[in-house]
BALUM-901636 format. One line per field, with one value per atom (N, C-alpha, C, CB): residue number from 1; atom name; x, y, z. Coordinates in nm, 2 decimals. Glycine has a CB too. Example, Ala and Ser with C-alpha at 12.3 -4.5 7.8 and 13.67 -1.06 7.14 Angstrom:
residues 2
i	[1|1|1|1|2|2|2|2]
at	[N|CA|C|CB|N|CA|C|CB]
x	[1.32|1.23|1.32|1.13|1.28|1.37|1.29|1.41]
y	[-0.57|-0.45|-0.33|-0.45|-0.22|-0.11|0.00|-0.06]
z	[0.78|0.78|0.78|0.90|0.71|0.71|0.79|0.57]
//
This chain:
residues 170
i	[1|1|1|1|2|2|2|2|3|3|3|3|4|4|4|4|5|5|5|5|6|6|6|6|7|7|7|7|8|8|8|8|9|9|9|9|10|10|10|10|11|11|11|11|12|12|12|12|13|13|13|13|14|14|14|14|15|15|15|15|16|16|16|16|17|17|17|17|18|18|18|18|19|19|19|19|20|20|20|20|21|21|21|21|22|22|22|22|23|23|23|23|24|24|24|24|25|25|25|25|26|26|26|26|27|27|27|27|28|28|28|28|29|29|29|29|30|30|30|30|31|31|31|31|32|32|32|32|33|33|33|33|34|34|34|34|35|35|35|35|36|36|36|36|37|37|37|37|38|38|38|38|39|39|39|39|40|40|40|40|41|41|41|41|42|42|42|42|43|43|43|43|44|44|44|44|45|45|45|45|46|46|46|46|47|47|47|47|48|48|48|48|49|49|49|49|50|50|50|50|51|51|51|51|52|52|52|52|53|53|53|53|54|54|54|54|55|55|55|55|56|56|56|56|57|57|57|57|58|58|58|58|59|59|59|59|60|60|60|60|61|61|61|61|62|62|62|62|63|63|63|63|64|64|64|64|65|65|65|65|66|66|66|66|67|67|67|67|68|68|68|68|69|69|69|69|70|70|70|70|71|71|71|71|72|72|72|72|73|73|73|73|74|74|74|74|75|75|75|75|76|76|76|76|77|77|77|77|78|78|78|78|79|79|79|79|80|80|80|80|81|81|81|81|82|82|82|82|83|83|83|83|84|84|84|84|85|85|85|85|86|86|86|86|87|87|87|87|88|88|88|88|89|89|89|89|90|90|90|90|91|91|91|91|92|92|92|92|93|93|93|93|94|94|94|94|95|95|95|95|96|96|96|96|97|97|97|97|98|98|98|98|99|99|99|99|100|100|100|100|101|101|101|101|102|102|102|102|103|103|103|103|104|104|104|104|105|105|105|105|106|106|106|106|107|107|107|107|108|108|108|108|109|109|109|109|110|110|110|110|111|111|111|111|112|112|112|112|113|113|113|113|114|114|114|114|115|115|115|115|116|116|116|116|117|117|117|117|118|118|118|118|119|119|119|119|120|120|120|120|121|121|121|121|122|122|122|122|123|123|123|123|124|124|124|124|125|125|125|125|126|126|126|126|127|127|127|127|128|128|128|128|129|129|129|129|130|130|130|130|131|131|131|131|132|132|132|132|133|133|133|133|134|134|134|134|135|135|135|135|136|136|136|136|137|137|137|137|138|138|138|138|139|139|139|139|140|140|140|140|141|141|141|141|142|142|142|142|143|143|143|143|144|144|144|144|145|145|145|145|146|146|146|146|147|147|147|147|148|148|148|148|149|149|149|149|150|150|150|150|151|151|151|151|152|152|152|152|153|153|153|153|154|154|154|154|155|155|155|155|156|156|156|156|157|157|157|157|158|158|158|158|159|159|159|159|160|160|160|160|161|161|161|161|162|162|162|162|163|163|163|163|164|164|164|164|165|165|165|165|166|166|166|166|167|167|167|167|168|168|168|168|169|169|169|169|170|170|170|170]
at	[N|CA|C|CB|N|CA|C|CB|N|CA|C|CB|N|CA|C|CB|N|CA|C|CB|N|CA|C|CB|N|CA|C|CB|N|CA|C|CB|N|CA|C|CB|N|CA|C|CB|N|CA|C|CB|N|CA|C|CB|N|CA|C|CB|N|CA|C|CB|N|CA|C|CB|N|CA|C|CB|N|CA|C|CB|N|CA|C|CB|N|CA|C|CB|N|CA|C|CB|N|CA|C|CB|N|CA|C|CB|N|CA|C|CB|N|CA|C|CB|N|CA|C|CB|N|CA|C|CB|N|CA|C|CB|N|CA|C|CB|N|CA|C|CB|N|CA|C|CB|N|CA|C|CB|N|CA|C|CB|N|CA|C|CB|N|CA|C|CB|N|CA|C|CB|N|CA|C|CB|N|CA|C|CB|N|CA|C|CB|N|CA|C|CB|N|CA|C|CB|N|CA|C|CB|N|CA|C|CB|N|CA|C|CB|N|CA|C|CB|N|CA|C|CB|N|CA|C|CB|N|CA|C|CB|N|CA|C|CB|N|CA|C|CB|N|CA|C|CB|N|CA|C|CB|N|CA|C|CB|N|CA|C|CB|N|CA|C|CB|N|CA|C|CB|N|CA|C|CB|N|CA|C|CB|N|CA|C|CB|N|CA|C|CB|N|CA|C|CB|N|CA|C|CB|N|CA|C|CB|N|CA|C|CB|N|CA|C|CB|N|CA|C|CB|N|CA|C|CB|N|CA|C|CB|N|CA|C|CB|N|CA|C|CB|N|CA|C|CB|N|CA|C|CB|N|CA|C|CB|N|CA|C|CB|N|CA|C|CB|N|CA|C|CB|N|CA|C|CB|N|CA|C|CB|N|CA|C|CB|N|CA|C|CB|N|CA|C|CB|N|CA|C|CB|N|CA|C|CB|N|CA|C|CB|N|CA|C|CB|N|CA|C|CB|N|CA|C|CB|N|CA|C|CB|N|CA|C|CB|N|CA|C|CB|N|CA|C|CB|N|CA|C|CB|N|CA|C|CB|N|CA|C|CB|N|CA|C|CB|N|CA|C|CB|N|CA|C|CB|N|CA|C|CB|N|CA|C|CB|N|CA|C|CB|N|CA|C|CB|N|CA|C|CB|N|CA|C|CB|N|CA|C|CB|N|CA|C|CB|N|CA|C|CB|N|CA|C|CB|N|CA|C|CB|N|CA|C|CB|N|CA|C|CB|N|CA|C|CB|N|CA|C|CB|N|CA|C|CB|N|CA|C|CB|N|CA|C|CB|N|CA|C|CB|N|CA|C|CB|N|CA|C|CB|N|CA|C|CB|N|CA|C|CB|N|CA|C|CB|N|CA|C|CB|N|CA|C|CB|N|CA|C|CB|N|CA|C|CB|N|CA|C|CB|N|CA|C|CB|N|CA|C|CB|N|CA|C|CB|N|CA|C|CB|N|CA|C|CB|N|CA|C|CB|N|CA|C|CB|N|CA|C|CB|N|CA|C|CB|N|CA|C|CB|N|CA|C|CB|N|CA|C|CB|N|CA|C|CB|N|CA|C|CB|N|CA|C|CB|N|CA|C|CB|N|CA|C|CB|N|CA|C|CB|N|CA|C|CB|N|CA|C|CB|N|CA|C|CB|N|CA|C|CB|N|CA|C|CB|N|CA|C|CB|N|CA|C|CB|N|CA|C|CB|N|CA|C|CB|N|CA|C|CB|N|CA|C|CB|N|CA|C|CB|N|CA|C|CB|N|CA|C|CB|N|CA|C|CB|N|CA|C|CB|N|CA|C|CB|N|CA|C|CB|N|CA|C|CB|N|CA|C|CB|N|CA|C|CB|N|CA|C|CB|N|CA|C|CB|N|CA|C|CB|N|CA|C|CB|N|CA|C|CB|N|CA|C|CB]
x	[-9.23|-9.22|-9.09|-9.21|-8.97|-8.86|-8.86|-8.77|-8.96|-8.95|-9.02|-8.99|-9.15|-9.23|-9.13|-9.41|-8.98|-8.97|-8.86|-8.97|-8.82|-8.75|-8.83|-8.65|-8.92|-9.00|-9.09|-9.10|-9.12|-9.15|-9.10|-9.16|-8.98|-8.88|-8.84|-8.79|-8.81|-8.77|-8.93|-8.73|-9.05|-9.16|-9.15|-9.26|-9.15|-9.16|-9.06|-9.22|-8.90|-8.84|-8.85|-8.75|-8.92|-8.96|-9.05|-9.07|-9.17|-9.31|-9.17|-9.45|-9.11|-9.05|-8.98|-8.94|-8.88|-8.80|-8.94|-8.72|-9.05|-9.13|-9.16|-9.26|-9.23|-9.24|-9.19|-9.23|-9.04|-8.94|-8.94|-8.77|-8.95|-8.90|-9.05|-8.82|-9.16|-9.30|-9.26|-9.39|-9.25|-9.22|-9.11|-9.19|-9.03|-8.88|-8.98|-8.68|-9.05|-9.11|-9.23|-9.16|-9.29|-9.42|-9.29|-9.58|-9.24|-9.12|-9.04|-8.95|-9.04|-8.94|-9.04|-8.82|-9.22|-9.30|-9.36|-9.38|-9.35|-9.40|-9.25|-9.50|-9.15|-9.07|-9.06|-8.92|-9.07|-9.05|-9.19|-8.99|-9.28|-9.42|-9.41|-9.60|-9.52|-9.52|-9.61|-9.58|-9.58|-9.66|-9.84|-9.57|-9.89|-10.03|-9.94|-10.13|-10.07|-10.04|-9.96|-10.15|-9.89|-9.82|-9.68|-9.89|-9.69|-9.54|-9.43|-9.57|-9.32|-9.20|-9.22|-9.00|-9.14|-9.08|-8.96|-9.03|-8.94|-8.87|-8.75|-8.92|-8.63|-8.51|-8.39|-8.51|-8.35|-8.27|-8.14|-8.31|-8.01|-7.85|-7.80|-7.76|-7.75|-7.63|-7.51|-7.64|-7.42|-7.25|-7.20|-7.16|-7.24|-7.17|-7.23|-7.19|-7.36|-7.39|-7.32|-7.50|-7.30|-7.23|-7.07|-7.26|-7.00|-6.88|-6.77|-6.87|-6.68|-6.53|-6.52|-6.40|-6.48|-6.42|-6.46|-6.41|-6.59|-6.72|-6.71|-6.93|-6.70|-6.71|-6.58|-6.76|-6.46|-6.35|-6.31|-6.31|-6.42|-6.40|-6.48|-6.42|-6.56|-6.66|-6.62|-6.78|-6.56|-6.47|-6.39|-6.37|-6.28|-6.19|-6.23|-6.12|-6.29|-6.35|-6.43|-6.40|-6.51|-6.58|-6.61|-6.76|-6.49|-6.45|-6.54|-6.28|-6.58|-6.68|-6.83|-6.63|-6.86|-7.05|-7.07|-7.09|-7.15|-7.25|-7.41|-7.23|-7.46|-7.61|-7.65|-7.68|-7.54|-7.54|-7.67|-7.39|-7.70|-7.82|-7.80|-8.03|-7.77|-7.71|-7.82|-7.51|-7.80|-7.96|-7.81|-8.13|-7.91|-7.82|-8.00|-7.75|-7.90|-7.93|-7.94|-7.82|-7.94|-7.95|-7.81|-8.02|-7.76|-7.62|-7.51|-7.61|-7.58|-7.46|-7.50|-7.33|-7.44|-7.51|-7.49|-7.47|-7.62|-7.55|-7.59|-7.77|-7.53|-7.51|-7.56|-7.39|-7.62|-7.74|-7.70|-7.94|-7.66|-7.61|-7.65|-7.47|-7.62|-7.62|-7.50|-7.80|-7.39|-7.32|-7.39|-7.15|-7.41|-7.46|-7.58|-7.40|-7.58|-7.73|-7.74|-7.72|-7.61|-7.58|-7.61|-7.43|-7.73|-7.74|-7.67|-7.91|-7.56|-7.55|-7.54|-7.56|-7.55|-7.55|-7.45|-7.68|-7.39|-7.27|-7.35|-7.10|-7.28|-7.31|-7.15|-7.41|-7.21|-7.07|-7.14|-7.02|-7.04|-7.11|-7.10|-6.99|-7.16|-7.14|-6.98|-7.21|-6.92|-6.75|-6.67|-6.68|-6.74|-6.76|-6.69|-6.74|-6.66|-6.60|-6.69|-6.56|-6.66|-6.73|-6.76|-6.63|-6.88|-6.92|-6.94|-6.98|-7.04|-7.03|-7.06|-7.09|-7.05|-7.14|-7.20|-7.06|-7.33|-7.42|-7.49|-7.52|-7.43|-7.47|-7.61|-7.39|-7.68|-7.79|-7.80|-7.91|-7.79|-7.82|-7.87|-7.71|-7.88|-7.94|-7.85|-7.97|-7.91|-7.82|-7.69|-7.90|-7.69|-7.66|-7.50|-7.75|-7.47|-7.38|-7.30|-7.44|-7.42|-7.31|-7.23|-7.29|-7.13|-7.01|-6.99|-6.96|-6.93|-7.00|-6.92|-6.94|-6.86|-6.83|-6.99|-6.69|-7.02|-7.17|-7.25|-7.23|-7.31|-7.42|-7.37|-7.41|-7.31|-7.25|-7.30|-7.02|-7.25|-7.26|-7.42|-7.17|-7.53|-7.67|-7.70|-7.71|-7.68|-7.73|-7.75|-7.63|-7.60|-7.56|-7.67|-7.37|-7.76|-7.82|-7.99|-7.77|-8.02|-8.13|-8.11|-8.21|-8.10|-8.12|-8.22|-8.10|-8.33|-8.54|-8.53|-8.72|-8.50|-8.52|-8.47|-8.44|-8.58|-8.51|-8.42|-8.62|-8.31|-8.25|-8.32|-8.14|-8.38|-8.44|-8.39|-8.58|-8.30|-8.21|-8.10|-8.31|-8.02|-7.87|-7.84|-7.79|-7.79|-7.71|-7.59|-7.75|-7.50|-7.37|-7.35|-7.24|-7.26|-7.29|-7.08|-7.40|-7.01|-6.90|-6.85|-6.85|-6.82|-6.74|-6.60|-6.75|-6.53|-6.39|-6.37|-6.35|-6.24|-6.19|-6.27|-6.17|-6.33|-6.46|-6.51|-6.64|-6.52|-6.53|-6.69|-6.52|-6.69|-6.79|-6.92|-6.77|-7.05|-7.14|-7.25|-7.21|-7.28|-7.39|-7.54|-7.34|-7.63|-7.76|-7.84|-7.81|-7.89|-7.96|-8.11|-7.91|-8.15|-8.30|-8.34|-8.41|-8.40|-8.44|-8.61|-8.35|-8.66|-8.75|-8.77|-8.77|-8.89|-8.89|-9.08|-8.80|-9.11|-9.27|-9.39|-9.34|-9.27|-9.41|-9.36|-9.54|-9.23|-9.18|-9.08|-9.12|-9.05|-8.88|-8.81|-8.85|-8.67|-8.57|-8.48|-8.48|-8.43|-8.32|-8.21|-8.38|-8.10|-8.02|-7.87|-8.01|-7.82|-7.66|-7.56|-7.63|-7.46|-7.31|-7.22|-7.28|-7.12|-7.01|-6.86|-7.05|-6.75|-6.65|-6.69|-6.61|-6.79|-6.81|-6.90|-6.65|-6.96|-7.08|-7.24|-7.06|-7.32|-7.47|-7.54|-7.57|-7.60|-7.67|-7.81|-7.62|-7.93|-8.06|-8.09|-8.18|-8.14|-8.14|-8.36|-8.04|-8.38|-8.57|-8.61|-8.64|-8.71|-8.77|-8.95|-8.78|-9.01|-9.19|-9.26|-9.23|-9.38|-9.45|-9.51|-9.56|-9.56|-9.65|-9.76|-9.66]
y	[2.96|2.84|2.77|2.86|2.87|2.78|2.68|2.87|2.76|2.73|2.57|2.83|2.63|2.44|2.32|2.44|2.36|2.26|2.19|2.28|2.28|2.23|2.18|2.32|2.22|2.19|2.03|2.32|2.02|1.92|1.79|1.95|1.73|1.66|1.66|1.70|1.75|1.73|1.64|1.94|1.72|1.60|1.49|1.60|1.44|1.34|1.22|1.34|1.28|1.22|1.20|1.27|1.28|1.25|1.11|1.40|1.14|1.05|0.93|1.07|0.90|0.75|0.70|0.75|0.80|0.80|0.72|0.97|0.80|0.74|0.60|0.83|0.56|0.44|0.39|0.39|0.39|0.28|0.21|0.36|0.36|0.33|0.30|0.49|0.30|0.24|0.10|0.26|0.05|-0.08|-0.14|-0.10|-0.10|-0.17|-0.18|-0.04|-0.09|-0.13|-0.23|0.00|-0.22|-0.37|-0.47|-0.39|-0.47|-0.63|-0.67|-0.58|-0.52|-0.60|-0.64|-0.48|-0.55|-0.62|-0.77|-0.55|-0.78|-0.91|-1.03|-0.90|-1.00|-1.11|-1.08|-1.10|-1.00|-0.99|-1.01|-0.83|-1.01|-1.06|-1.20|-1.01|-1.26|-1.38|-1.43|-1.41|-1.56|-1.61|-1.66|-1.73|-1.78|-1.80|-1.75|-2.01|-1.75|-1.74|-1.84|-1.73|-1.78|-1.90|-1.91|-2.04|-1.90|-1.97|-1.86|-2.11|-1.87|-1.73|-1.69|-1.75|-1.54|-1.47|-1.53|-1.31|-1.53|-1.57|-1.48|-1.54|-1.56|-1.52|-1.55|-1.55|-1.51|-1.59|-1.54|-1.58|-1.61|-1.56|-1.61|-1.58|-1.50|-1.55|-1.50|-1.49|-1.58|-1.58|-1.45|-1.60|-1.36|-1.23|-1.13|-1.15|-1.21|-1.14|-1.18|-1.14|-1.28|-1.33|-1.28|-1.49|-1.28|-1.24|-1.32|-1.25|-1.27|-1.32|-1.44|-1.19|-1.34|-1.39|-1.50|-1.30|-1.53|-1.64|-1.74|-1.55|-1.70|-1.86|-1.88|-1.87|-1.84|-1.91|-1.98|-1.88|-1.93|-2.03|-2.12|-1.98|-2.10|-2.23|-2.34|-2.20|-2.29|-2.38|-2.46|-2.30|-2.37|-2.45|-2.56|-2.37|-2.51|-2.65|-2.71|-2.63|-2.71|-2.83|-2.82|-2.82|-2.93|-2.88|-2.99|-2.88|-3.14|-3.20|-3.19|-3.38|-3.08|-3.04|-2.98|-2.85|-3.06|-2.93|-2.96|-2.99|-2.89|-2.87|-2.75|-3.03|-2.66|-2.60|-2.46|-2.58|-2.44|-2.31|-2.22|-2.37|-2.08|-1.97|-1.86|-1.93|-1.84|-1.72|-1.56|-1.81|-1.44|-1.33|-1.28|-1.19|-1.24|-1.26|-1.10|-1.36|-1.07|-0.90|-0.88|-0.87|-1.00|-0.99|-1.04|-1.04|-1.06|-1.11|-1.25|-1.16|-1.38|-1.50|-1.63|-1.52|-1.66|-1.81|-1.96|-1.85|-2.03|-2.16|-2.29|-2.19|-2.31|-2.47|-2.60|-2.44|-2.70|-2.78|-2.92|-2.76|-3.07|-3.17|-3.29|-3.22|-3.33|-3.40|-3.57|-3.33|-3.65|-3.76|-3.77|-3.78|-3.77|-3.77|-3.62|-3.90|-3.56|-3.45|-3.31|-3.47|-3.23|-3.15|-2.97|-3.16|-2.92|-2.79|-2.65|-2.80|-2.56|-2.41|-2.33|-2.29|-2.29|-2.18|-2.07|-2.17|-1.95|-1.83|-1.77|-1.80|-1.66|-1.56|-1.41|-1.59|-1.34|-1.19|-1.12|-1.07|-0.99|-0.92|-0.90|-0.80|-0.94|-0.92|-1.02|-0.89|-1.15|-1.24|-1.38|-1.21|-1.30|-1.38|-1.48|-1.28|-1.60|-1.73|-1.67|-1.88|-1.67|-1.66|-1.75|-1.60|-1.88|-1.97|-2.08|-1.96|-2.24|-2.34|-2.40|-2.46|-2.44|-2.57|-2.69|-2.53|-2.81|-2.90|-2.95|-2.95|-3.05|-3.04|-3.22|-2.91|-3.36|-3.46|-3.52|-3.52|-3.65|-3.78|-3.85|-3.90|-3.91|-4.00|-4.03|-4.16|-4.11|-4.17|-4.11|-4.20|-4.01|-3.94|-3.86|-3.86|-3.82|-3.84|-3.83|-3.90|-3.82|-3.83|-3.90|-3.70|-4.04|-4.15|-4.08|-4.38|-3.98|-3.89|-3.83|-3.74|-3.76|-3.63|-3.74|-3.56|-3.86|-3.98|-4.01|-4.16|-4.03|-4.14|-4.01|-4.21|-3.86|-3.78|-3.74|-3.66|-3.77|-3.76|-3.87|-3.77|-3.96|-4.11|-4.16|-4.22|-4.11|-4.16|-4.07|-4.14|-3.94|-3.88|-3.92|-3.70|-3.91|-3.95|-4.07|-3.87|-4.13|-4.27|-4.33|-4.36|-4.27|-4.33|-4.24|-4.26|-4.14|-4.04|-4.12|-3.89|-4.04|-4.08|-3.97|-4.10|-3.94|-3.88|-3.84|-3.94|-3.68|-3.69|-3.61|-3.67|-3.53|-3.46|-3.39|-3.33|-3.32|-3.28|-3.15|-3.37|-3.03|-2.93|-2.91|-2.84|-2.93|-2.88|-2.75|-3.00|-2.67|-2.54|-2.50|-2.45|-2.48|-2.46|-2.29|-2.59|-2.23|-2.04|-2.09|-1.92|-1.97|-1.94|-1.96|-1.79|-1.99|-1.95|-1.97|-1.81|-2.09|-2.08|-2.28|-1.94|-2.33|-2.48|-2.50|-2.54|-2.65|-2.71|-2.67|-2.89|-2.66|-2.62|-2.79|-2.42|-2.84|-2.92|-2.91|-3.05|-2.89|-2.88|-3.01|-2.74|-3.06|-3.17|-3.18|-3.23|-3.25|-3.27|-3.39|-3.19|-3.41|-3.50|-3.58|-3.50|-3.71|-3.70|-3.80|-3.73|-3.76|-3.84|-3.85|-3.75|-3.98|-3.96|-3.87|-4.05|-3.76|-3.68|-3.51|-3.72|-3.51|-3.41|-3.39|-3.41|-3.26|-3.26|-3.16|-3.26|-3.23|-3.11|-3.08|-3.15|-2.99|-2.89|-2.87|-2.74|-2.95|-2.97|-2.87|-3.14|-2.80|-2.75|-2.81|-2.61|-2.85|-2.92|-2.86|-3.07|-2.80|-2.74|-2.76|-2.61|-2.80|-2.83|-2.93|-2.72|-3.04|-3.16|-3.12|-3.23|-2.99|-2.96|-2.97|-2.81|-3.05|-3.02|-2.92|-3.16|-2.83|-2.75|-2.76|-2.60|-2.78|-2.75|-2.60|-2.82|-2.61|-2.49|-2.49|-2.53|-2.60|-2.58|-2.71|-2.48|-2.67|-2.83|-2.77|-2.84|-2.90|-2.91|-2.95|-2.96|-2.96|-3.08|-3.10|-3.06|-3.25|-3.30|-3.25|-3.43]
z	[-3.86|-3.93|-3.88|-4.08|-3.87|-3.80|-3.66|-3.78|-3.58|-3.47|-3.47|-3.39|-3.56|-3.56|-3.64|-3.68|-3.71|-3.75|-3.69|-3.87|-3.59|-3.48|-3.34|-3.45|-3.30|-3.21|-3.24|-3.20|-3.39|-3.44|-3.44|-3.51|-3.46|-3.49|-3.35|-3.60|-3.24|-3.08|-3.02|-2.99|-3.06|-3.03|-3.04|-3.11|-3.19|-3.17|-3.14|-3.23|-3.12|-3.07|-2.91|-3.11|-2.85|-2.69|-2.65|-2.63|-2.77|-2.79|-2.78|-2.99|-2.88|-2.91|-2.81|-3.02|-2.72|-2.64|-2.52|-2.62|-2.48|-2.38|-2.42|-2.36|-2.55|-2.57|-2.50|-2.65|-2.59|-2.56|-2.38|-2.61|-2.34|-2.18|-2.11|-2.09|-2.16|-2.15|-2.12|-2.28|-2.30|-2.31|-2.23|-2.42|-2.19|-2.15|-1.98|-2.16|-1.90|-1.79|-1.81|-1.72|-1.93|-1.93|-1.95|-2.12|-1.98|-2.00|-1.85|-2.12|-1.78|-1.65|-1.55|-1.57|-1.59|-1.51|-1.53|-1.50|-1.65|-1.67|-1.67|-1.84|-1.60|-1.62|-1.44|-1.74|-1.39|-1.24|-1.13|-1.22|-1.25|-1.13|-1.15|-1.17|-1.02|-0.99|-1.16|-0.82|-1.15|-1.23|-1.17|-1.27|-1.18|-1.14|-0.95|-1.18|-0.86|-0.73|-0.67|-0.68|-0.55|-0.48|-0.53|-0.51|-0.67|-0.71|-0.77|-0.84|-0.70|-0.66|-0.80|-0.61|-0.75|-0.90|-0.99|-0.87|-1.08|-1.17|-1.09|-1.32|-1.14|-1.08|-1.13|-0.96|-1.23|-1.33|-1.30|-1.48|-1.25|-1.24|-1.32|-1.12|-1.34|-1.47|-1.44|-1.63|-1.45|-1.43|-1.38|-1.59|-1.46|-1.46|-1.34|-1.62|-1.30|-1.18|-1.09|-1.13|-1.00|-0.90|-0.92|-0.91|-0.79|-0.75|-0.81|-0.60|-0.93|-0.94|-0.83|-0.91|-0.73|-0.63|-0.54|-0.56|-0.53|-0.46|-0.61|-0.42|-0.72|-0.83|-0.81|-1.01|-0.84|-0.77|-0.71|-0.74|-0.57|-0.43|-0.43|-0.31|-0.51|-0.53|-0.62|-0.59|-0.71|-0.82|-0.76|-0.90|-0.68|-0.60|-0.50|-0.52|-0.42|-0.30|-0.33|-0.18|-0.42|-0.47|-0.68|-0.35|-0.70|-0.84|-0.85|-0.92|-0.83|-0.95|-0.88|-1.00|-0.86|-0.82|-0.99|-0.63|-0.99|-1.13|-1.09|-1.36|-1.17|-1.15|-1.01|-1.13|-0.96|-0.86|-0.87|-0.83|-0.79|-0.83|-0.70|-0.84|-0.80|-0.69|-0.76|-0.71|-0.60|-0.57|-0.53|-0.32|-0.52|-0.49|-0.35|-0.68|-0.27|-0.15|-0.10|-0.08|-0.02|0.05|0.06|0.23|0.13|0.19|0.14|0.29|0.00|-0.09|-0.21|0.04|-0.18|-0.25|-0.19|-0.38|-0.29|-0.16|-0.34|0.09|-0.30|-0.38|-0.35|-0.39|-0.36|-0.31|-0.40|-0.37|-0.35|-0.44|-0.39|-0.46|-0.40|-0.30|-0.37|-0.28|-0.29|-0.33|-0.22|-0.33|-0.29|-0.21|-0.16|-0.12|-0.05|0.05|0.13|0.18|0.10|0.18|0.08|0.23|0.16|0.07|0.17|0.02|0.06|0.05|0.05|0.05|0.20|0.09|0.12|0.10|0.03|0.10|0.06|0.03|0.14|0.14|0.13|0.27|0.08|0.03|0.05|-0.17|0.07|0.11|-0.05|0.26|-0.04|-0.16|-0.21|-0.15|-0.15|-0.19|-0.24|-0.08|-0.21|-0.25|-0.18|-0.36|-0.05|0.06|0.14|0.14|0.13|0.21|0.34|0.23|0.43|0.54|0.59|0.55|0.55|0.59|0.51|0.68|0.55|0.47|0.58|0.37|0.49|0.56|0.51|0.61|0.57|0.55|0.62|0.56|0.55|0.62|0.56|0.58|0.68|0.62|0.75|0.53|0.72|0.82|0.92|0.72|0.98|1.11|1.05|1.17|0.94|0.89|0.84|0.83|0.83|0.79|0.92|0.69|1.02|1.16|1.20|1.21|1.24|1.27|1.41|1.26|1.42|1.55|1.70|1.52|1.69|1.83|1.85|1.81|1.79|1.76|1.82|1.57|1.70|1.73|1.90|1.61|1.95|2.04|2.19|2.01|2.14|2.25|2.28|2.23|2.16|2.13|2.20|1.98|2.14|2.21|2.37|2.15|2.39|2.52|2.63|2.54|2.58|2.69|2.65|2.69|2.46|2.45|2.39|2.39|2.43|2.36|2.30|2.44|2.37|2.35|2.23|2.51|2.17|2.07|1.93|2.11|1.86|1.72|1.67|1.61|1.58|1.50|1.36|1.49|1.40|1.25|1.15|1.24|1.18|1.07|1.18|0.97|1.11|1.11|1.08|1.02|1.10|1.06|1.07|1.08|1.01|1.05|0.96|1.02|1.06|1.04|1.01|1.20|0.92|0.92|0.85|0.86|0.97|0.97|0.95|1.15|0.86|0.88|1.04|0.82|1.06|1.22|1.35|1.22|1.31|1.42|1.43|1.33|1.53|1.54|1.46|1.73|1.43|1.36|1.46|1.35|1.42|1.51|1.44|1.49|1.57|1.51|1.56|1.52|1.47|1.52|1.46|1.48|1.58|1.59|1.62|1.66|1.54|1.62|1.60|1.58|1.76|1.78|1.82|1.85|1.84|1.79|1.95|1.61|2.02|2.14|2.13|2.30|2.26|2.21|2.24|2.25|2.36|2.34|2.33|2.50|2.23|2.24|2.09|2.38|2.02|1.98|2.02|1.84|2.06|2.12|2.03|2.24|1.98|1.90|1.98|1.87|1.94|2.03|1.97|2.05|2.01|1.97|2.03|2.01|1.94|1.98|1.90|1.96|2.02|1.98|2.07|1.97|2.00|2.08|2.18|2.15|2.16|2.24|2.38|2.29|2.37|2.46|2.39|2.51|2.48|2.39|2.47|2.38|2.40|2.48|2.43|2.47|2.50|2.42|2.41|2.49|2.29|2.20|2.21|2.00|2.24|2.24|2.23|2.09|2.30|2.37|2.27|2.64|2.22|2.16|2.20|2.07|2.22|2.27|2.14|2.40|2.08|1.98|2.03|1.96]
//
């Protein structure tokens, strides 16, 4: 009799114990599967996940951005934002150190050395978007593309050299 009334009360504390941890896996599956098809998993960051050290630096160099949306990444996080016409992403490692930013905009924002060194070789081409690519300790990288009639070329500029990076045919 002793033994059932300790064996008893250890039961069904196990039974409850499984629930619980039942339930807590139907909850992380239904908030971590996709919704209808096609459209991503839910992915929700909150403050406390992201790096001290990366919202700091984000704070600092760009103090009036809000509405910013930060993803956590393999290699750490990255922050998506758009001030103007110019849209955004830094990346930060898991330590929370800036690796790089990238901008991504139009002719129009250019820089008239970059347009002028573009122009002066394709001139027939249109300008249809922009990457500027900025590392610690390391020159502006610009990636260009351009738009010609029976082709587009992916152009790299760095330190005032253009290199093609890939030629398309339409």
């Amino acid at each position: 009799m002793q033994k059932f009334h300790l064996i008893r009360p250890l039961g069904i504390f196990l039974l409850v114990l499984m629930s619980f941890q039942s339930y807590g896996q139907i909850l992380r599956a239904n908030f971590d599967s996709a919704e209808p098809e096609g459209k991503p998993k839910l992915n929700k960051v909150y403050t406390n996940d992201i790096s001290s050290r990366a919202r700091t630096d984000f704070a600092t160099k760009y103090k009036d951005v809000s509405g910013e949306k930060w993803t956590i990444t393999d290699e750490g996080y990255n922050v998506s934002f758009k001030i103007g016409e110019i849209k955004y992403s830094v990346r930060y490692d898991k330590k929370g150190y800036r690796l790089f930013t990238l901008r991504s905009y139009g002719e129009k924002q250019l820089p008239k050395n970059i347009r002028t060194l573009v122009r002066s070789t394709y001139f027939d081409y249109n300008i249809k978007w922009i990457e500027e690519i900025e590392k610690t300790l390391s020159p502006l990288v610009y990636v260009v593309l351009v738009e010609g009639d029976t082709e587009w070329i992916r152009l790299r500029i760095q330190d005032g050299e253009m290199i093609v990076m890939e030629k398309l045919d339409k």
